[in-house]
C-alpha positions as CSV (number, residue, x, y, z in Angstrom):
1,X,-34.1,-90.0,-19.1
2,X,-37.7,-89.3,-18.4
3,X,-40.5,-92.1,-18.2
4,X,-43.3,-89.9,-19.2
5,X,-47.6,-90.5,-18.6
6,X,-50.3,-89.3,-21.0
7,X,-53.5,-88.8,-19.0
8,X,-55.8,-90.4,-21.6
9,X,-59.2,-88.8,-20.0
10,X,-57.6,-85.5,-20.6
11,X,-56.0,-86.0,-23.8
12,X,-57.8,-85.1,-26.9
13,X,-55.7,-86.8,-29.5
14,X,-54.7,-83.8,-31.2
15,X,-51.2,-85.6,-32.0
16,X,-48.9,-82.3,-31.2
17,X,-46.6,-84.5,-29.5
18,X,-47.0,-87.7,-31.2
19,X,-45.5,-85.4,-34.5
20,X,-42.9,-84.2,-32.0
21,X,-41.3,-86.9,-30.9
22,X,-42.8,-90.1,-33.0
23,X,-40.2,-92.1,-31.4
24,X,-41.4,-91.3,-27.8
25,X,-45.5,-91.5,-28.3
26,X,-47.9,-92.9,-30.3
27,X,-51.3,-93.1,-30.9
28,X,-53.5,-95.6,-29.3
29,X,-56.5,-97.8,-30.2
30,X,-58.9,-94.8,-28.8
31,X,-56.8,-92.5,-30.8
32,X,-54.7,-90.9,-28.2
33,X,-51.3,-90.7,-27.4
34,X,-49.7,-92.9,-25.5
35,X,-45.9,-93.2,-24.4
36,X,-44.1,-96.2,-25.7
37,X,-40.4,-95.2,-24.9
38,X,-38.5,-93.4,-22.2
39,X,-37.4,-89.4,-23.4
40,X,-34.3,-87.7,-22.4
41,X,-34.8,-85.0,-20.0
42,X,-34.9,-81.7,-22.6
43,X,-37.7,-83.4,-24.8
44,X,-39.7,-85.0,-22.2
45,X,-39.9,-81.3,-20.8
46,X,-40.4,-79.8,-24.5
47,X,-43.6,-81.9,-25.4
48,X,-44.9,-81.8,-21.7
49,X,-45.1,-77.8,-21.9
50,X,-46.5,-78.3,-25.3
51,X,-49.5,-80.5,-25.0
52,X,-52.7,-77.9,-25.0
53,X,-54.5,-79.7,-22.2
54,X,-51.5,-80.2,-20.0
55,X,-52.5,-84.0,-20.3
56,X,-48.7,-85.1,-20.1
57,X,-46.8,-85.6,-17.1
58,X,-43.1,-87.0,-16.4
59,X,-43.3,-90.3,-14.0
């Protein structure tokens, strides 16, 4: 398992990931994503390489 970090200055709240893995992230008050559970490995990696900004990172 993977805690993962969204950088919210970076992130643009285009909800890629958030529609990824709803389970994982979800959006904030600022509409952003934000992590709210721990991912295994294989996803955490999947929706890192996917965000357009690169404003995910694994903990």
């Amino acid at each position: 398992m993977k805690k993962i970090k969204v950088n919210q200055d970076a992130c643009i709240g285009c909800g890629l990931c958030i529609g990824m893995h709803p389970e994982a992230l979800a959006f904030n008050d600022e509409s952003k994503a934000n992590a709210i559970a721990e991912m295994e490995d294989d996803a955490a990696d999947e929706v890192i390489a996917s965000c357009p900004v690169a404003a995910i990172e694994a903990e």
